[in-house]
LUMNUSE-798748 format. One record per residue: residue number from 1; residue in three letters; y, z, x of N, C-alpha, C, O, CB in turn. Coordinates in Angstrom, 3 decimals, padded with zeros to 6 digits, m for minus. Atoms other than C-alpha are relative to their C-alpha. Glycine has a CB too. Layout:
<nodes>
  pos  code    nnorth       nup     neast   canorth      caup    caeast    cnorth       cup     ceast    onorth       oup     oeast   cbnorth      cbup    cbeast
  NUM   ALA         Y         Z         X         Y         Z         X         Y         Z         X         Y         Z         X         Y         Z         X
...
</nodes>
This chain:
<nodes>
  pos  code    nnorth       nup     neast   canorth      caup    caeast    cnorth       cup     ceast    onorth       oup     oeast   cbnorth      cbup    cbeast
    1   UNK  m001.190   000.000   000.814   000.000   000.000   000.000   001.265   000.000   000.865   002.196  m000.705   000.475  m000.008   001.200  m000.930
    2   UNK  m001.006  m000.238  m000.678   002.405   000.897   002.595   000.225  m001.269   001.052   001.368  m001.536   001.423  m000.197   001.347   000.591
    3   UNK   000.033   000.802  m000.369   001.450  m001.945   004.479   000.420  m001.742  m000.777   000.600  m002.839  m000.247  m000.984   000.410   000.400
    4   UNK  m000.433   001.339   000.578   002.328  m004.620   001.840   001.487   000.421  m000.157   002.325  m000.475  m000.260  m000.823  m000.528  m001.511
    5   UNK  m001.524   000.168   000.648   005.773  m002.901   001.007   000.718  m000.237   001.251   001.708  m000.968   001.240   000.690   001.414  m000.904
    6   UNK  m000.851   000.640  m001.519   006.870  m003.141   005.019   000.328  m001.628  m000.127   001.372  m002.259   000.042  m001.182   000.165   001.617
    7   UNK  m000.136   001.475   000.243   005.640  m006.753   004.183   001.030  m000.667  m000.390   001.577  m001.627   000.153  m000.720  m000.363  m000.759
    8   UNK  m000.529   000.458   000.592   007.638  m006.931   001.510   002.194   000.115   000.223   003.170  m000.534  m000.153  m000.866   000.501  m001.077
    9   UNK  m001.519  m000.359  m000.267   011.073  m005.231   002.812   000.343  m000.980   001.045   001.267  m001.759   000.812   000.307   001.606   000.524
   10   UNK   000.070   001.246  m001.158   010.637  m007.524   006.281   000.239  m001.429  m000.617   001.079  m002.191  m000.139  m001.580  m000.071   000.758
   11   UNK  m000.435   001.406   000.538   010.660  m010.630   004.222   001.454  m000.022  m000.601   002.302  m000.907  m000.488  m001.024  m000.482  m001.167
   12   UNK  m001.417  m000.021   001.044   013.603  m009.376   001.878   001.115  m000.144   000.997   002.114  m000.850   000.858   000.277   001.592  m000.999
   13   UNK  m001.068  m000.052  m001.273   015.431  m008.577   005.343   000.387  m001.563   000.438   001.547  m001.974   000.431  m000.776   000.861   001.471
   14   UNK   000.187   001.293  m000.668   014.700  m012.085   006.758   000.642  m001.272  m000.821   001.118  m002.304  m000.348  m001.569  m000.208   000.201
   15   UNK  m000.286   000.602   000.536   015.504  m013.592   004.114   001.715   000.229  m000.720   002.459  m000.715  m000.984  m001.089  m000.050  m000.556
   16   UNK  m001.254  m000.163  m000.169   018.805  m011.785   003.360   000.572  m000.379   001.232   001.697  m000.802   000.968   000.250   001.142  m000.240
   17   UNK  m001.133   000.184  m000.963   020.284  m012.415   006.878  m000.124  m001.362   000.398   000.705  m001.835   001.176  m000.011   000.965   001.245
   18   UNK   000.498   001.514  m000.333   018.490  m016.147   007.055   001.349  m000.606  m001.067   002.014  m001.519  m000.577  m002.073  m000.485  m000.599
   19   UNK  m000.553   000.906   000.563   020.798  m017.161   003.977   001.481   000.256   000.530   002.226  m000.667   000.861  m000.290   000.004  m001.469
   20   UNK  m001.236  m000.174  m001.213   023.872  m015.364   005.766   000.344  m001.309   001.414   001.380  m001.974   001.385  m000.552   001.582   000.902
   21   UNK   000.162   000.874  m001.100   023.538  m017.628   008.834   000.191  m001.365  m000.399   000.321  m002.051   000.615  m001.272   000.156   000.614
   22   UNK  m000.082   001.135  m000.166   023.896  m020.944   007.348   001.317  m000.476  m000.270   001.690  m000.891  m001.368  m000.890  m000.527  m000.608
   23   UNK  m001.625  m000.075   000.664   027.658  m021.260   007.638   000.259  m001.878   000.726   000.226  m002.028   001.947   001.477   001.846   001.019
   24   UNK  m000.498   001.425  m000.834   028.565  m025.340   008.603   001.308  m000.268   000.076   001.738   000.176  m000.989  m000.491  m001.278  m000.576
   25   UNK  m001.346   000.014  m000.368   032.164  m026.092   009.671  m000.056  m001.747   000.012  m000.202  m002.593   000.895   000.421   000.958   001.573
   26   UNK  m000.681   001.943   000.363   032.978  m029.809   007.928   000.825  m000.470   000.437   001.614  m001.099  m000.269   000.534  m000.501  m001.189
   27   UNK  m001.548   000.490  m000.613   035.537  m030.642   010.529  m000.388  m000.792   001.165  m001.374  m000.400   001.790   001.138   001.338   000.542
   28   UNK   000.548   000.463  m001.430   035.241  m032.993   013.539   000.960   000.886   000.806   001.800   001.622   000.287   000.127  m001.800   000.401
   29   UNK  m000.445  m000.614  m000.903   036.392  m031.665   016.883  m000.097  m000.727   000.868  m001.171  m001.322   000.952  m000.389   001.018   000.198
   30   UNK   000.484   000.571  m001.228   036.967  m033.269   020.095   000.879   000.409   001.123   002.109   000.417   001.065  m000.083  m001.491  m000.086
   31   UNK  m000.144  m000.802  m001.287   037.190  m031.679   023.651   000.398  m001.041   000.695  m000.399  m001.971   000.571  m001.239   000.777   000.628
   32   UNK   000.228   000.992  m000.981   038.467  m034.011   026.168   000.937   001.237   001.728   001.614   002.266   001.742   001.071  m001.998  m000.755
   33   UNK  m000.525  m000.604  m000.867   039.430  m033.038   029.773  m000.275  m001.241   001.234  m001.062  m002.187   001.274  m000.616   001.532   000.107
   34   UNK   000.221   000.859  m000.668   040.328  m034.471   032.950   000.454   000.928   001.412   001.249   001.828   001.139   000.697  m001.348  m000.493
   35   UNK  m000.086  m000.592  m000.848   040.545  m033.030   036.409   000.092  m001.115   001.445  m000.285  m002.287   001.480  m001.051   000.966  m000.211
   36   UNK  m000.305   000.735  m000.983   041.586  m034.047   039.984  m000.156   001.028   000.982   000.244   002.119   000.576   001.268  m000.709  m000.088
   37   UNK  m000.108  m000.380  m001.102   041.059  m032.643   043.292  m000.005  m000.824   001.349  m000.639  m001.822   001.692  m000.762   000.749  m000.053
   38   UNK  m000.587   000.353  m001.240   042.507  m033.095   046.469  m000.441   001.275   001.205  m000.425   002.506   001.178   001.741  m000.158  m000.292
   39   UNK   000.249  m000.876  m001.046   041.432  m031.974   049.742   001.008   000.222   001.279   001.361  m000.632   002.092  m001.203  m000.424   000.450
   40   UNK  m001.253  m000.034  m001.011   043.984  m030.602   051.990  m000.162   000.117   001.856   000.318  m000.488   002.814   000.831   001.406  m000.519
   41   UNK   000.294   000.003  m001.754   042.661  m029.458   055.417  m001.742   000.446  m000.217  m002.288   001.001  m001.170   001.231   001.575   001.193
   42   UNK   001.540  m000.597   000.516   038.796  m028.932   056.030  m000.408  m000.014  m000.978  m000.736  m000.936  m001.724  m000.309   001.101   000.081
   43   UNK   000.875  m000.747   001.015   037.487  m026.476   053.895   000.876   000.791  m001.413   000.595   001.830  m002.011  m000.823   001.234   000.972
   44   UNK  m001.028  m000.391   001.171   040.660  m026.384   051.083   000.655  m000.977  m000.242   001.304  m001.777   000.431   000.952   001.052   000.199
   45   UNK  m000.237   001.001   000.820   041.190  m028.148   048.375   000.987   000.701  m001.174   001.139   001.894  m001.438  m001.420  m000.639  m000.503
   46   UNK  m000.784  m000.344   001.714   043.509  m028.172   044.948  m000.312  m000.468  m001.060  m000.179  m001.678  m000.875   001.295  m000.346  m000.249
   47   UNK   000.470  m000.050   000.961   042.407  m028.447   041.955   000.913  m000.142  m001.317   001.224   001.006  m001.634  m000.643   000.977   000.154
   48   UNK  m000.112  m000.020   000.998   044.112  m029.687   038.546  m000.644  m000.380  m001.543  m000.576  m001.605  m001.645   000.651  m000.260   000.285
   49   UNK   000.029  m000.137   000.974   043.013  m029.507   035.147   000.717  m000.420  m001.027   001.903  m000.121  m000.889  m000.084   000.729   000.053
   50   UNK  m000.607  m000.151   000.998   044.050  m030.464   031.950  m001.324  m000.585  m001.255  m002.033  m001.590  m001.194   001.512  m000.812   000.202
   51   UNK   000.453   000.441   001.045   042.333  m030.383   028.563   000.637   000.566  m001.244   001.160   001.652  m001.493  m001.265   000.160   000.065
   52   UNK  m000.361  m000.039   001.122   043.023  m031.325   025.213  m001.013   000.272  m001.224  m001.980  m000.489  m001.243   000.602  m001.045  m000.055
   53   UNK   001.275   000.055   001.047   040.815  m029.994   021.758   000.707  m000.146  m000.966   001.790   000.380  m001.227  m001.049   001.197  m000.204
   54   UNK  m000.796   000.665   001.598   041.792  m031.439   018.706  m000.762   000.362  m001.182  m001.923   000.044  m000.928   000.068  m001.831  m000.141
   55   UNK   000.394  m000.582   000.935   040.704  m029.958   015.349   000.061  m000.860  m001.149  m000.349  m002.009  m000.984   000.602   001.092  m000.087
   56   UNK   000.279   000.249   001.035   040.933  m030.725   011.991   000.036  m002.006  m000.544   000.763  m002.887  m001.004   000.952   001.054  m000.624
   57   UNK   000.315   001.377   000.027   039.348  m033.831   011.899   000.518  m000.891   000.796   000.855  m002.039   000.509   000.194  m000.439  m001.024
   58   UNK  m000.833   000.790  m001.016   040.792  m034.694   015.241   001.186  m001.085  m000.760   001.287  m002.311  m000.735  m001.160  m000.933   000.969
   59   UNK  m001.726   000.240   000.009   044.380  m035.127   013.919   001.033   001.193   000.184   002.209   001.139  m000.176   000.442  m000.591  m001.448
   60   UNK  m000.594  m001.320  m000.877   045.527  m031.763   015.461  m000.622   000.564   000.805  m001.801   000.863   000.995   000.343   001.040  m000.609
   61   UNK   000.243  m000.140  m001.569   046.201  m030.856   018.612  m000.148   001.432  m000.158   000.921   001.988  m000.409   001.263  m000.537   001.168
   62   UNK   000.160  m001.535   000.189   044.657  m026.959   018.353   000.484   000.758   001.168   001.148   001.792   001.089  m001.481   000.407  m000.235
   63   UNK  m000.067  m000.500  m001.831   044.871  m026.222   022.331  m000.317  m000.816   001.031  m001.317  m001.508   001.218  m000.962   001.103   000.423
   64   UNK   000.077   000.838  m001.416   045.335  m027.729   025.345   000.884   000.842   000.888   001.983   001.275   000.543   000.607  m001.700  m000.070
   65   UNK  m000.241  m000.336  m000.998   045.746  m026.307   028.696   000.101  m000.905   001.266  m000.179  m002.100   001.358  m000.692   000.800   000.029
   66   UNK  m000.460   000.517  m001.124   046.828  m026.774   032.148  m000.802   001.389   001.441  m000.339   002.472   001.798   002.039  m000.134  m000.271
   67   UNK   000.457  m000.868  m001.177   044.488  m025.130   035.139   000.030  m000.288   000.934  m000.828  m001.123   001.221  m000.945   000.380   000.102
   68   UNK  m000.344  m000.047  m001.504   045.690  m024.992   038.565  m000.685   000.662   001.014  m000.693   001.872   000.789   001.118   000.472   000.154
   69   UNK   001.563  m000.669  m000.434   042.945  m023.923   040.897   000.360  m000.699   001.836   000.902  m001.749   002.181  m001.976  m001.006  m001.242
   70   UNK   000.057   000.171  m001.647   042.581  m023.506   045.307  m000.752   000.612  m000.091  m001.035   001.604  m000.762   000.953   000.297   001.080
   71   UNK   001.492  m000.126   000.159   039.581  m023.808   046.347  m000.173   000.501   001.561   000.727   000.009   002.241  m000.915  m001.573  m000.511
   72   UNK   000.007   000.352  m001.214   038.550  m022.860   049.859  m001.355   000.178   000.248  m001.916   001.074  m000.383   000.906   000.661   000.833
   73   UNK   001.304  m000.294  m000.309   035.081  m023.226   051.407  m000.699   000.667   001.541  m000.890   000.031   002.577  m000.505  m001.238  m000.270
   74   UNK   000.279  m000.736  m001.073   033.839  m020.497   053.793  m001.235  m000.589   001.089  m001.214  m000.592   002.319  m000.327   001.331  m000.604
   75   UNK   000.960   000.468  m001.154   030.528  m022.064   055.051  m001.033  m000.972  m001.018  m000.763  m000.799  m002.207  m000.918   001.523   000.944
   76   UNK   000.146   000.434   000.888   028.175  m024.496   053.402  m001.027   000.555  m001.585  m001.741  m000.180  m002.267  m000.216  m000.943   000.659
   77   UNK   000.354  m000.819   000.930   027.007  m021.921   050.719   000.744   000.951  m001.193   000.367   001.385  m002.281  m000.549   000.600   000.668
   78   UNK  m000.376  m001.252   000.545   029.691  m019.604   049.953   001.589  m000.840  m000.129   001.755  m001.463   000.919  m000.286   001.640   001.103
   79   UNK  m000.712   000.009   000.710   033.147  m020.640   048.185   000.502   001.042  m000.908  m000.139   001.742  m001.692  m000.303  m000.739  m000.349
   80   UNK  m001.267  m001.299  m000.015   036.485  m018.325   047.597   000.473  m001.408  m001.094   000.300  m002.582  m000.763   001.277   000.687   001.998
   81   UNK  m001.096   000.291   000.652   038.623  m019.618   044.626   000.978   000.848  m001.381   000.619   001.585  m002.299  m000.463  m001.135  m000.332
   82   UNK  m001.075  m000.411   000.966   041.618  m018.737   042.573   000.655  m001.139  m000.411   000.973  m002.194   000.139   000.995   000.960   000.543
   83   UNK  m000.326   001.101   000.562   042.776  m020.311   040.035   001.446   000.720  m001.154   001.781   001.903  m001.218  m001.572  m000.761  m000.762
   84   UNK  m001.406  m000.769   001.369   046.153  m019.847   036.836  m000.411  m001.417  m000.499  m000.760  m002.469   000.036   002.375   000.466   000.469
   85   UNK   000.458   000.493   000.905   045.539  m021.182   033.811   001.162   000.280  m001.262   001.452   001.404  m001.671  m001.399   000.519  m000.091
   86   UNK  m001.092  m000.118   001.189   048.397  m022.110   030.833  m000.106  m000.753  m001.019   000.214  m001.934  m001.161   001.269  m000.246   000.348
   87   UNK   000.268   000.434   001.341   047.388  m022.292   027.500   000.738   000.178  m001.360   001.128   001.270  m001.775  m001.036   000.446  m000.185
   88   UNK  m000.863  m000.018   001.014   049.143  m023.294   024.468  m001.337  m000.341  m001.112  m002.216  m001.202  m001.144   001.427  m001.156   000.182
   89   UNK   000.814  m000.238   001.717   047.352  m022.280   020.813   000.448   000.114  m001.338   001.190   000.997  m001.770  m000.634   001.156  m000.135
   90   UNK  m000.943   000.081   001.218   048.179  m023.328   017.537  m000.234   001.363  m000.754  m001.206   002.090  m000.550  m000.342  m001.363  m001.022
   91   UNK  m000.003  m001.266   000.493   048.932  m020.450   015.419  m000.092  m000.659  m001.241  m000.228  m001.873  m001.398   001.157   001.048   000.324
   92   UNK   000.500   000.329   001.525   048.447  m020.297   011.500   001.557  m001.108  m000.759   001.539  m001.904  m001.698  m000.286   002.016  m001.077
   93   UNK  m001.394   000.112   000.692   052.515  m021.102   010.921   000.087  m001.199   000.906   001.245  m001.535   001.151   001.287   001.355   000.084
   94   UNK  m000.570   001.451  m000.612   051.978  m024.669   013.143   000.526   000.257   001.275   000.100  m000.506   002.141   001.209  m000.726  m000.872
   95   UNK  m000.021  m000.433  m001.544   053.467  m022.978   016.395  m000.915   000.212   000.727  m002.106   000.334   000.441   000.513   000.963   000.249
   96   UNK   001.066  m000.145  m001.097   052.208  m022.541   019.618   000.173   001.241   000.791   001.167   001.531   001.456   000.028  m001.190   000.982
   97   UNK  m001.116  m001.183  m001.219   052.121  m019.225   021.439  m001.287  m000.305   001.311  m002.462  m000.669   001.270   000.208   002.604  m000.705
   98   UNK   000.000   000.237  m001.546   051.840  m019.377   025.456  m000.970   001.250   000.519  m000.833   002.459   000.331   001.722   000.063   000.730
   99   UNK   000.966  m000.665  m000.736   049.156  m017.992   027.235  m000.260   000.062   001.534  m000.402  m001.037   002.070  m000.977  m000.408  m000.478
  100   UNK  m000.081   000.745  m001.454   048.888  m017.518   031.060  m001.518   001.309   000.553  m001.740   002.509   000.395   002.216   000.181   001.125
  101   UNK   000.983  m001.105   000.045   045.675  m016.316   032.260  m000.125  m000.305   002.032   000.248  m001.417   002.405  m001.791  m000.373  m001.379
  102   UNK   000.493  m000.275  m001.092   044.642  m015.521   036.288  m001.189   000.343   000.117  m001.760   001.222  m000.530   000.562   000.693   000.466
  103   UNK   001.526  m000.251   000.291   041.210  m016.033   037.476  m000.429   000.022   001.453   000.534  m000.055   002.216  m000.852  m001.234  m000.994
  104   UNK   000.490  m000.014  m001.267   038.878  m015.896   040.903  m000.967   000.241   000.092  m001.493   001.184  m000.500   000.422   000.566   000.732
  105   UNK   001.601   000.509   000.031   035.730  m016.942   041.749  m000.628  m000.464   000.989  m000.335  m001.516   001.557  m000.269  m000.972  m000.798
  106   UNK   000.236   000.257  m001.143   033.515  m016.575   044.314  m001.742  m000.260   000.007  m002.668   000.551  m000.032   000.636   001.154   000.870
  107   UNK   001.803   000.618   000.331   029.982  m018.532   044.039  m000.361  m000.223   001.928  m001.460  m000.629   002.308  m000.090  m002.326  m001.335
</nodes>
């Protein structure tokens, strides 16, 4: 008995959070980006960035940034970089507020 009602609560569970989960977002989207680096001496380089994502049915521009990135390479394994990053995000009222983020990364 106790063994069919686990059964039966486990399914009810599974089946409550299975119909939760099917949320689809009817909008296209498209990511584009494009990047450039330049090598300056050796083992350091610069790095720009820029991408654009476009939303609602790719005819708005949601966010697009600008990442600025120096790269330098210590030996052929190990890589030092820092990078700034300035992002503009549409807000609900059609503006954009300014974002500036600092990053560093060492693979």
């Amino acid at each position: 008995m106790l063994r069919n009602f686990n059964k039966i609560v486990i399914s009810a569970f599974l089946f409550l959070t299975a119909s939760a989960a099917f949320a689809q977002w009817n909008d296209a989207h498209l990511w584009t980006s494009i990047s450039i680096e330049k090598k300056i001496i050796k083992n350091f380089s610069v790095t720009v960035s820029e991408e654009l994502r476009f939303s609602e049915n790719i005819t708005e521009l949601g966010t697009f940034f600008t990442d600025i990135g120096l790269n330098y390479k210590i030996n052929k394994h190990w890589r030092v970089s820092g990078d700034y990053r300035f992002t503009n995000k549409i807000r609900l009222d059609n503006s954009y507020s300014k974002r500036h983020r600092y990053y560093f990364d060492v693979s």
